[in-house]
C-alpha positions in Angstrom: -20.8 30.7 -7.0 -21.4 27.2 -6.9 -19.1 25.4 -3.4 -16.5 23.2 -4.9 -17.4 19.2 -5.9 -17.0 16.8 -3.4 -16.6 13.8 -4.6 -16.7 11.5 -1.7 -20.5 12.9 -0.9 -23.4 10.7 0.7 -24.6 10.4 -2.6 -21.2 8.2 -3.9 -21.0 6.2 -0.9 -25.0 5.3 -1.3 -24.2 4.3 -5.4 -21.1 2.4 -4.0 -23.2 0.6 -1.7 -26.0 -0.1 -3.8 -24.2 -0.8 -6.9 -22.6 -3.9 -5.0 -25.7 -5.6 -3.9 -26.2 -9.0 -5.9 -28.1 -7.9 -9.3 -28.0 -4.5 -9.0 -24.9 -4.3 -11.8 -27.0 -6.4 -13.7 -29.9 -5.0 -13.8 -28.4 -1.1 -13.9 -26.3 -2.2 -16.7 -29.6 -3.6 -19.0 -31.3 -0.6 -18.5 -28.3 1.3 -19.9 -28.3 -0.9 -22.7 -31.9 -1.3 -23.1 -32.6 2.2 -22.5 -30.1 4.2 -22.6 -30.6 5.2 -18.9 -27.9 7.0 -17.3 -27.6 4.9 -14.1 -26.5 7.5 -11.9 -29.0 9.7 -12.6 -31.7 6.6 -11.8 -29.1 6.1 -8.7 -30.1 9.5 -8.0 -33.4 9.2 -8.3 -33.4 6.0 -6.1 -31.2 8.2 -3.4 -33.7 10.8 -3.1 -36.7 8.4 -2.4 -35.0 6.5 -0.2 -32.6 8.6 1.5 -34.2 11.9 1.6 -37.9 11.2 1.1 -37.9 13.5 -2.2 -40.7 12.3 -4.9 -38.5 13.3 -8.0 -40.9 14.9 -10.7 -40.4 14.2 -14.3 -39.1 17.7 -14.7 -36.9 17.6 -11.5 -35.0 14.4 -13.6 -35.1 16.4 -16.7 -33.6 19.4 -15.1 -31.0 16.9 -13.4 -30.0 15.3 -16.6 -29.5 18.9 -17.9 -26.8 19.6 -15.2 -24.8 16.8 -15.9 -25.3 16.3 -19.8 -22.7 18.6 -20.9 -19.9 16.7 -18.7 -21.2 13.0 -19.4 -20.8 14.2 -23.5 -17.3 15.6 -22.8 -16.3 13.0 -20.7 -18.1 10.0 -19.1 -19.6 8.3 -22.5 -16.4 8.9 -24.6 -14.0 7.5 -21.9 -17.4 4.1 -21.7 -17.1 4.2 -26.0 -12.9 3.5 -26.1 -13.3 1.3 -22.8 -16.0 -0.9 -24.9 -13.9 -0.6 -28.2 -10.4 -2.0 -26.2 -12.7 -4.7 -25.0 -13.6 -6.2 -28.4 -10.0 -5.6 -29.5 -8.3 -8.7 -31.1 -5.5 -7.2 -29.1 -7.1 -7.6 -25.4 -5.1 -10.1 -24.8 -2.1 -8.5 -25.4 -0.5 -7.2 -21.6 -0.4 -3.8 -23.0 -3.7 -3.3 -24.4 -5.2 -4.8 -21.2 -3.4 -2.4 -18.9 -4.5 0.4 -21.1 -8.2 -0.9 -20.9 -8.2 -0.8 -17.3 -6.9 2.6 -17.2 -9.1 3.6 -19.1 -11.9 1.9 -17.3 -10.2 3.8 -14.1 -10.8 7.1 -15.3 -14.2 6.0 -16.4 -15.2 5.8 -13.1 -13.4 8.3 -12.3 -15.2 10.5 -14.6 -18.8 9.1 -12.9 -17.7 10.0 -9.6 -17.6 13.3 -11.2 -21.1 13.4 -12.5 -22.3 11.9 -9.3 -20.6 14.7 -7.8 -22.5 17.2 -10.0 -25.8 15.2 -9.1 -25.4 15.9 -5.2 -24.3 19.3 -5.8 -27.7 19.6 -8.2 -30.1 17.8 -5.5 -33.6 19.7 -5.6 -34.5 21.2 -2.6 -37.8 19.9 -2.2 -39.7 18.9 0.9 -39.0 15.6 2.0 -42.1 13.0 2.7 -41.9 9.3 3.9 -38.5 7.5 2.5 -38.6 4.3 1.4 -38.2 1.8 -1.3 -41.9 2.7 -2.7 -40.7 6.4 -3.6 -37.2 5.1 -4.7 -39.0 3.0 -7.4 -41.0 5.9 -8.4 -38.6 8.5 -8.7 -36.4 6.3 -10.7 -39.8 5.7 -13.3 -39.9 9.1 -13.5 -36.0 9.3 -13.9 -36.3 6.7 -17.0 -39.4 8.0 -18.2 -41.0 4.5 -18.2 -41.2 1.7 -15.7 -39.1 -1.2 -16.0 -38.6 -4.7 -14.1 -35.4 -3.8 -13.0 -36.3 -0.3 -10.9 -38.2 -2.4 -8.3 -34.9 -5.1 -7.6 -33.3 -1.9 -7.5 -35.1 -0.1 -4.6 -35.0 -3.5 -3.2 -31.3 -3.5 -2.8 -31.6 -0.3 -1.5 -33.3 -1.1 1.2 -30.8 -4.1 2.2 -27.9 -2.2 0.9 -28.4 0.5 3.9 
């Protein structure tokens, strides 16, 4: 049996971090868009090289993205679809609709911190190497499948978001 989630792990507090760093929204929200990345699984990725010294191999993200699709499906990207669909409503400016909106946008999160939670109960254990912003780059490639401009501002943030 799997130890219970915790949800306020190193991992979390890292994405937290991170995600606040000038551009790193930005650049995690175009890749989402762009490439339909799951941006804490690249988070992830970007954790373990910088973090925990872990090179992530293509198959280590695969089998990562495996652990958390089936919660991400149920909950995560349907809670992100009627976020986005209140958002273009003609009614947004309505009080009401609004305040729903950013309930729902509350449990959104809510429902990351979740998956994030999955993620650090998920971590490979695989030898660590040298940590840095060089690995965190990589491992997120290999996390996306691709390189993209965006990956190396990302591990750059890392490194000032410590």
């Amino acid at each position: 049996m799997e130890a219970p989630l915790d949800l306020e792990n190193a991992f979390w507090r890292f994405c937290l971090t991170l995600y606040a760093q000038p551009g790193v929204a930005r650049d995690c929200l175009a890749l989402q868009e762009r490439a339909a990345a799951d941006v804490l699984l690249l988070l992830c990725a970007a954790w373990l090289g910088m973090r925990r010294g872990v090179a992530l191999r293509p198959e280590d993200a695969a089998r990562l993205a495996m652990r958390v699709a089936p919660w991400r499906g149920a909950a995560v990207l349907p809670l992100r679809s009627v976020r986005r669909a209140l958002k273009a409503s003609p009614l947004l400016a309505e009080p009401p609709v609004a305040s729903l909106r950013a309930a729902v946008a509350e449990q959104e999160l809510r429902a990351e911190q979740v998956e994030a939670a999955l993620l650090f109960q998920a971590v490979p254990a695989m030898p660590a190497g040298e940590a840095g912003p060089a690995l965190a780059h990589a491992n997120m490639a290999a996390a996306l499948g691709q390189d993209a401009p965006e990956l190396a501002r990302i591990a750059a943030a890392a490194v000032s978001g410590r």
